[in-house]
OpenMM code with the backbone's topology and positions (N, CA, C; nanometers):
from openmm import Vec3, app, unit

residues = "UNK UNK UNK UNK UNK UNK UNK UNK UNK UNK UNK UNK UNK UNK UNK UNK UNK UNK UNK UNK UNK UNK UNK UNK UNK UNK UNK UNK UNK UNK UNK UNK UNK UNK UNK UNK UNK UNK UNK UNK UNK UNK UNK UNK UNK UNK UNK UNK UNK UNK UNK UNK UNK UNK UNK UNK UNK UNK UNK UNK UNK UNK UNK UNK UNK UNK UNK UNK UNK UNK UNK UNK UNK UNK UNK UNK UNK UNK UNK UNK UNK UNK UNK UNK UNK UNK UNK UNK UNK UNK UNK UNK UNK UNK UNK UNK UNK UNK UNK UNK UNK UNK UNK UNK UNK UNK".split()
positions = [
    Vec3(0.0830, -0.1187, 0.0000),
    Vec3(0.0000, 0.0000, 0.0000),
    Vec3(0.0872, 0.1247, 0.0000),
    Vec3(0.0595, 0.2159, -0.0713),
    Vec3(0.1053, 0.2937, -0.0609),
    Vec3(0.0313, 0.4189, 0.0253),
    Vec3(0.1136, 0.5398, 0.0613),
    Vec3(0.0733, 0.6215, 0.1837),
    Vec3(0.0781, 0.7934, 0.1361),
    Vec3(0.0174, 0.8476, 0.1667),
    Vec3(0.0944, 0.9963, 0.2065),
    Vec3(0.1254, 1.0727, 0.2966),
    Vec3(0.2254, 1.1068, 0.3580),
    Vec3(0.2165, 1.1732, 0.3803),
    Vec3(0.1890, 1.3269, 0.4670),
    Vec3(0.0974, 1.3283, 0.6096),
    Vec3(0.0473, 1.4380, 0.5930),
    Vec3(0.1057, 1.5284, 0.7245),
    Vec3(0.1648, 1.6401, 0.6728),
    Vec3(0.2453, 1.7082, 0.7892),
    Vec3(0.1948, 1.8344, 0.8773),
    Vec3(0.1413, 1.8494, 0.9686),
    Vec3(0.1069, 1.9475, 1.0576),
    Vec3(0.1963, 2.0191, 1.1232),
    Vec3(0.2378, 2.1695, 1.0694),
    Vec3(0.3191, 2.2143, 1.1503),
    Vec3(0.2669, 2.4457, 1.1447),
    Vec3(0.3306, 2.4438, 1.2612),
    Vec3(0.2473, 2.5708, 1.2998),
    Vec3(0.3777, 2.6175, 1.4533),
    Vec3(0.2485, 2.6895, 1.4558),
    Vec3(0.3281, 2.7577, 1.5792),
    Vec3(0.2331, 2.6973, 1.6865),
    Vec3(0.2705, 2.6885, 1.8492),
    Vec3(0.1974, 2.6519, 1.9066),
    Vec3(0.0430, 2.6929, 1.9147),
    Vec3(-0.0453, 2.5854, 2.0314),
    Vec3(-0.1720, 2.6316, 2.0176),
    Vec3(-0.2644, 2.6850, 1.9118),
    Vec3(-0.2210, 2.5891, 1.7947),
    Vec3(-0.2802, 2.6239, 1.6624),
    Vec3(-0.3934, 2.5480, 1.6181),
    Vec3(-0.3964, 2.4241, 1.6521),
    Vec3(-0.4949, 2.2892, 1.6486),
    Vec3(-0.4233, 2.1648, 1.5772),
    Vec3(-0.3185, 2.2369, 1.5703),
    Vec3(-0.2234, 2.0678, 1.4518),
    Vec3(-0.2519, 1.9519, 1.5578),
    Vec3(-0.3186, 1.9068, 1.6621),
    Vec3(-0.2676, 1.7783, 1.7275),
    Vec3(-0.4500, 1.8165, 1.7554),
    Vec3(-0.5204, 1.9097, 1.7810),
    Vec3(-0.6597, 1.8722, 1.7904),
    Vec3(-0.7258, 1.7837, 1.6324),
    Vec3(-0.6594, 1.8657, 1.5169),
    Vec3(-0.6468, 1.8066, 1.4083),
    Vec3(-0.6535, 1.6602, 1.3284),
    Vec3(-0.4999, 1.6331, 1.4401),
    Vec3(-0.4695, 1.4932, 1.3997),
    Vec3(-0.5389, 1.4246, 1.4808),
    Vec3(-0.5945, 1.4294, 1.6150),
    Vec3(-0.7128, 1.3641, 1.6722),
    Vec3(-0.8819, 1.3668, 1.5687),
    Vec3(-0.8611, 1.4472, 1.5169),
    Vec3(-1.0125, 1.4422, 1.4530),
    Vec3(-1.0274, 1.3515, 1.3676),
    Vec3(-0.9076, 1.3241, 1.2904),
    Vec3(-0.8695, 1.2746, 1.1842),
    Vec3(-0.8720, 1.1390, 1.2156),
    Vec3(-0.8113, 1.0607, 1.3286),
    Vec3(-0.7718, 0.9911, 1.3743),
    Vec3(-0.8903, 0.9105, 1.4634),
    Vec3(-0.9449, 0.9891, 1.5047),
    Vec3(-1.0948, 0.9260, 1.5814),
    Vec3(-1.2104, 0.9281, 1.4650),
    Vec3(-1.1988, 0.9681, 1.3493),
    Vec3(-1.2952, 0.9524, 1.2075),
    Vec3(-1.2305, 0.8826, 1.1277),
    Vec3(-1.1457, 0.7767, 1.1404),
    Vec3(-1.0798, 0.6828, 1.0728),
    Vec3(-1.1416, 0.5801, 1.0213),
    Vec3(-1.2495, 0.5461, 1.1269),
    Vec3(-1.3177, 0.4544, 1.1393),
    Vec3(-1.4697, 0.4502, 1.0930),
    Vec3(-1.4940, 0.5420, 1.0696),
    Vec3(-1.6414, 0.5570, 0.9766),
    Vec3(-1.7112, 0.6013, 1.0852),
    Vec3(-1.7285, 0.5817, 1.1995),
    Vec3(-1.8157, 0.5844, 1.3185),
    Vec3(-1.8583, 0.7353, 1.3392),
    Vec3(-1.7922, 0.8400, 1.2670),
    Vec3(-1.7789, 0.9191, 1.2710),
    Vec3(-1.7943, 1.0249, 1.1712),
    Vec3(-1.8633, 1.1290, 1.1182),
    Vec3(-1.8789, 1.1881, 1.0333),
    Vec3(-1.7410, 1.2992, 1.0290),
    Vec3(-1.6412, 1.3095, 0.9380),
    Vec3(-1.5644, 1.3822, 0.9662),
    Vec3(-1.6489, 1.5359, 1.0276),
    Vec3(-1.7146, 1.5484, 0.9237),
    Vec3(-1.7358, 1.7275, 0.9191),
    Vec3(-1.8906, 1.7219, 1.0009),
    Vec3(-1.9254, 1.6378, 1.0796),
    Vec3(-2.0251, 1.6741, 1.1580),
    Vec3(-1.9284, 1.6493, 1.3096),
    Vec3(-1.7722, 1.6091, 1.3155),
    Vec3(-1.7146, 1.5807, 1.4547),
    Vec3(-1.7157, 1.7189, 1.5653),
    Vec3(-1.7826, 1.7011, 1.6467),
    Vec3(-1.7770, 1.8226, 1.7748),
    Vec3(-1.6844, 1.7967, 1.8684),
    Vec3(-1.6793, 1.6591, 1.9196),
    Vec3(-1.6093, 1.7173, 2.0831),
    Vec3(-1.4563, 1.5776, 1.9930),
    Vec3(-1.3356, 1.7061, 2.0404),
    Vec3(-1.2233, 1.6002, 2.0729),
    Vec3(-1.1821, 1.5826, 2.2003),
    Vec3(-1.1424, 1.4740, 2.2544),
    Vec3(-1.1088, 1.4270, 2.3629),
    Vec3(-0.9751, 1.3532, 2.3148),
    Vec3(-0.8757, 1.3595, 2.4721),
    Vec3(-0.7552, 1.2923, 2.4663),
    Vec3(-0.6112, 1.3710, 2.3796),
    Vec3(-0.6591, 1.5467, 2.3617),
    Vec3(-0.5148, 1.5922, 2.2786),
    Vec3(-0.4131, 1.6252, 2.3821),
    Vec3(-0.2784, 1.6146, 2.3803),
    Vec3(-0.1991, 1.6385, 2.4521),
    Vec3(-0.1581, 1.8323, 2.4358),
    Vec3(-0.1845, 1.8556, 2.5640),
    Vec3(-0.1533, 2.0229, 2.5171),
    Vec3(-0.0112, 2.0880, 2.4458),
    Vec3(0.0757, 1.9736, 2.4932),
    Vec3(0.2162, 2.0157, 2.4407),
    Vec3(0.3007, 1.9098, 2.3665),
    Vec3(0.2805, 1.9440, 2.2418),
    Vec3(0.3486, 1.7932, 2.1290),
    Vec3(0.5396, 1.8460, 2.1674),
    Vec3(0.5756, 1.6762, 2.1914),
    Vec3(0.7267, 1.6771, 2.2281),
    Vec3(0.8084, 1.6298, 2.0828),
    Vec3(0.8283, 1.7334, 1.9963),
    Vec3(0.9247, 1.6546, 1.8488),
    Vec3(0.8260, 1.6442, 1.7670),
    Vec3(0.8498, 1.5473, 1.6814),
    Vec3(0.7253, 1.4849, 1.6236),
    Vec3(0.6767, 1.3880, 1.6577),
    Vec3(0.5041, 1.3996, 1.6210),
    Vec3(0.4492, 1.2488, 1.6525),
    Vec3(0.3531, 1.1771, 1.5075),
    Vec3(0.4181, 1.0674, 1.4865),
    Vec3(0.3806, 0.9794, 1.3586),
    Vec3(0.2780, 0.9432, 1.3626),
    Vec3(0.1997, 0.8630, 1.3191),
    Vec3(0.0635, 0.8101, 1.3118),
    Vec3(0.0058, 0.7571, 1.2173),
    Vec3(0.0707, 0.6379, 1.1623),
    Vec3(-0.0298, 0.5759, 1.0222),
    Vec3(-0.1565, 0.5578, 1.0665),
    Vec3(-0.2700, 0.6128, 0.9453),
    Vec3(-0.4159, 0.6147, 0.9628),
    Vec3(-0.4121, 0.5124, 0.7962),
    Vec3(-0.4858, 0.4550, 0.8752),
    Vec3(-0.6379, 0.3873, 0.7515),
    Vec3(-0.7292, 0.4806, 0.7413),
    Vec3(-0.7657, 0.5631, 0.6911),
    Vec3(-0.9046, 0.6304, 0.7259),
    Vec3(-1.0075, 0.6007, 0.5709),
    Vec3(-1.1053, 0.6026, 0.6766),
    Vec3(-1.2074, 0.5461, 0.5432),
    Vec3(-1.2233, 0.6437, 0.4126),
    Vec3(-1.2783, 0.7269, 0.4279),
    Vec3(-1.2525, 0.8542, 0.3370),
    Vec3(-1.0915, 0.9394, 0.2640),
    Vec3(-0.9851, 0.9226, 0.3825),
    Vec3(-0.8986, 0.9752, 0.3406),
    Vec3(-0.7732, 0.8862, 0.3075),
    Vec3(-0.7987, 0.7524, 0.3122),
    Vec3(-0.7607, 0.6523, 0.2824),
    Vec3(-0.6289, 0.6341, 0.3390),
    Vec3(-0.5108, 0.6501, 0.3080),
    Vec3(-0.3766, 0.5642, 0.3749),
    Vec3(-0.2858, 0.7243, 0.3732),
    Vec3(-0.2752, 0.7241, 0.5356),
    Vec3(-0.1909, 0.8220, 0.5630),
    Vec3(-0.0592, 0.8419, 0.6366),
    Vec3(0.0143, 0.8944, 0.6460),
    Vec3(0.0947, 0.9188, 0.8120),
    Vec3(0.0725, 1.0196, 0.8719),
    Vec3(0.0230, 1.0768, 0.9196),
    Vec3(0.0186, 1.1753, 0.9821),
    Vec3(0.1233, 1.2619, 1.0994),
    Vec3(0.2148, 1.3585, 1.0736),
    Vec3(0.3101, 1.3925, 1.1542),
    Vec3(0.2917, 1.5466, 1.2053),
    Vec3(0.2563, 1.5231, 1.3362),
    Vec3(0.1738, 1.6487, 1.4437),
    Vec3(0.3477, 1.6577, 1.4875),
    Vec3(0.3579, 1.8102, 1.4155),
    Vec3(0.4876, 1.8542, 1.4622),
    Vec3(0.4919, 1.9301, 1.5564),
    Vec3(0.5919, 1.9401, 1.6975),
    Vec3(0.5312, 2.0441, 1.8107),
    Vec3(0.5827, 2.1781, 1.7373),
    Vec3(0.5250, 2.2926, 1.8002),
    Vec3(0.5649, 2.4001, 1.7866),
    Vec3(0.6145, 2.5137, 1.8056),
    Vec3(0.6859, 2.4647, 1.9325),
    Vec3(0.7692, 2.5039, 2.0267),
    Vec3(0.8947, 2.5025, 1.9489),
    Vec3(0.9734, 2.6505, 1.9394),
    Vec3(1.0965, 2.6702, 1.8395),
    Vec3(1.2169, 2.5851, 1.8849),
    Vec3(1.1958, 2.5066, 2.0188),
    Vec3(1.3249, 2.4449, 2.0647),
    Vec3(1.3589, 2.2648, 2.0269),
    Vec3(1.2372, 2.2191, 1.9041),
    Vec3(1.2165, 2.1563, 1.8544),
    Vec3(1.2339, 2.1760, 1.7271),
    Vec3(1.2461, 2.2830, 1.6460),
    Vec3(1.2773, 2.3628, 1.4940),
    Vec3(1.3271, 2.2658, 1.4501),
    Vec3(1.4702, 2.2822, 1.4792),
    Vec3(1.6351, 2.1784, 1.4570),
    Vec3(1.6048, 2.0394, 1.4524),
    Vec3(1.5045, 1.9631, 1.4928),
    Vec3(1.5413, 1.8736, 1.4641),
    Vec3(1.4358, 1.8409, 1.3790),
    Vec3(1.3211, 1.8890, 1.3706),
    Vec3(1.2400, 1.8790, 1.2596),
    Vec3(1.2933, 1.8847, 1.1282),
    Vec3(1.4043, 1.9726, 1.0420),
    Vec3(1.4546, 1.9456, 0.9528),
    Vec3(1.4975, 1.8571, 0.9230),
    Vec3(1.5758, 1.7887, 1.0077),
    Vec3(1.6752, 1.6341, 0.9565),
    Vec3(1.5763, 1.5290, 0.9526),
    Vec3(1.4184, 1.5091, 1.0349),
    Vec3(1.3632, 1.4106, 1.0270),
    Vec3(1.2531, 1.4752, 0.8894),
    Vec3(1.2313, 1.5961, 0.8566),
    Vec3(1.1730, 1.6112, 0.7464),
    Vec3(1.2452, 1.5447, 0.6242),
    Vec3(1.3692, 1.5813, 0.6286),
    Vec3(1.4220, 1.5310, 0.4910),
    Vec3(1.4495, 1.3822, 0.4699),
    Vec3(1.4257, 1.3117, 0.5694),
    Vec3(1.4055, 1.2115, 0.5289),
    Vec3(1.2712, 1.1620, 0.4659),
    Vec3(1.2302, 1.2282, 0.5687),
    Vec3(1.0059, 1.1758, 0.5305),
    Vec3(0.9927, 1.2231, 0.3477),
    Vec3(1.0656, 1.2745, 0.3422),
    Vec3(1.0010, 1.3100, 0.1921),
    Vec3(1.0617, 1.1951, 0.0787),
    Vec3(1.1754, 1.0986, 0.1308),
    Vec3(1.2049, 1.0584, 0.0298),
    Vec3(1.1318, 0.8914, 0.0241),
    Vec3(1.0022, 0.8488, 0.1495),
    Vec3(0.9507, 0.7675, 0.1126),
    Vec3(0.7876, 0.7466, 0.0280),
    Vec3(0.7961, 0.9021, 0.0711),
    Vec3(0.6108, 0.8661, 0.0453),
    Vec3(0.5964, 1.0464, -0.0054),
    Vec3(0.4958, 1.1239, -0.0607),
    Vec3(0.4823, 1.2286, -0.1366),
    Vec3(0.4041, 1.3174, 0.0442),
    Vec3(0.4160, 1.4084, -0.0204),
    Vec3(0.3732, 1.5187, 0.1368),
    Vec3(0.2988, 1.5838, 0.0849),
    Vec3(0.1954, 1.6156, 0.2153),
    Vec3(0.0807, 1.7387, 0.2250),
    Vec3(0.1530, 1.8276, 0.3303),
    Vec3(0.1939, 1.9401, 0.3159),
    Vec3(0.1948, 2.0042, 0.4544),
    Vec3(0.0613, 2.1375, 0.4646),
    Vec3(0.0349, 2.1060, 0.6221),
    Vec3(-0.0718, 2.1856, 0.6348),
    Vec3(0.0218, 2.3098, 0.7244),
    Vec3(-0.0040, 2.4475, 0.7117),
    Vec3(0.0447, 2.5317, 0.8077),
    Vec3(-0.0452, 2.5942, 0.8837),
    Vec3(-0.0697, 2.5663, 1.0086),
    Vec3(-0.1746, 2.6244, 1.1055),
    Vec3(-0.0985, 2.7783, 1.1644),
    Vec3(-0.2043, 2.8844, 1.1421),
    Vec3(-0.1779, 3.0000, 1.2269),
    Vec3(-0.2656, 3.0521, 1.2876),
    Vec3(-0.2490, 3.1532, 1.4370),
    Vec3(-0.3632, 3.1682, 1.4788),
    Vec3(-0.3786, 3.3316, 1.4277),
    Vec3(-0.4563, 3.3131, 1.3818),
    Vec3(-0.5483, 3.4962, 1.3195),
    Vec3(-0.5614, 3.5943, 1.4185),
    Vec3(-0.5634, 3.5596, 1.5553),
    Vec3(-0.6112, 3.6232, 1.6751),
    Vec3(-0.4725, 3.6783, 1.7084),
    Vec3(-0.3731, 3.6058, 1.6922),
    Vec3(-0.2734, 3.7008, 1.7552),
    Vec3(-0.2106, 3.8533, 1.6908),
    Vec3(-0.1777, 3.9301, 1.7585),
    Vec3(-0.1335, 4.0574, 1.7395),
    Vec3(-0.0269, 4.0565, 1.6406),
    Vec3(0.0768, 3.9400, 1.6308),
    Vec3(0.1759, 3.9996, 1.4922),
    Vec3(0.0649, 3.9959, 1.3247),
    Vec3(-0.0367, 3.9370, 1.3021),
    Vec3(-0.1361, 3.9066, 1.2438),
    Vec3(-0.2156, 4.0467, 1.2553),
    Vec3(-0.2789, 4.0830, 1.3461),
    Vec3(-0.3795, 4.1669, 1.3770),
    Vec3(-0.3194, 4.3196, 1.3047),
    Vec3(-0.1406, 4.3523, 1.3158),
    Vec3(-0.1098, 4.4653, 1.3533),
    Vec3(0.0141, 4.4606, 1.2164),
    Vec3(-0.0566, 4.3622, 1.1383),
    Vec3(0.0231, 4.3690, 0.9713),
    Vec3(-0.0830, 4.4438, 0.8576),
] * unit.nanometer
topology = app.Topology()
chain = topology.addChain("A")
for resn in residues:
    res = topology.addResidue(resn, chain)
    for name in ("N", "CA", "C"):
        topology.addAtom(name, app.Element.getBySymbol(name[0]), res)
């Protein structure tokens, strides 16, 4: 089987790991992606990256990599990015929050 792919990365408190829970608890059909309300079980502070092959019914064969976003993690996100790209093709998603002031005051 082949996979893609899918990379979450942002600055903190953006939703990349509420995200990959949504994704991840609608894997299974049980679940309407775009009718999902409550997530339960996200960790408030992602340590590095965290992997996650999904089956998902709709979005079919994934990896999913909830990158933290804490800048003291930056550095090593590059060396494990460049590898990820040379097995499988990439989505990267970039989460920002709109609410904050460097945003507000551009």
């Amino acid at each position: 089987d082949s996979y893609v792919n899918v990379v979450l990365l942002g600055n903190p408190g953006t939703g990349k790991s509420t995200l990959a829970q949504v994704i991840i608890q609608t894997s299974s059909g049980r679940h309407l992606l775009g009718r999902f309300r409550y997530v339960g079980s996200v960790e408030l502070h992602t340590a590095g990256i965290v992997p996650t092959r999904v089956e998902h019914q709709w979005l079919k064969n994934i990896i999913l990599h909830d990158l933290a976003g804490q800048s003291e993690y930056y550095s090593s996100h590059i060396a494990v990015l460049e590898n990820l790209l040379q097995d499988y093709p990439a989505v990267f998603i970039n989460f920002v929050n709109l609410c904050e002031e460097e945003f507000l005051t551009s």
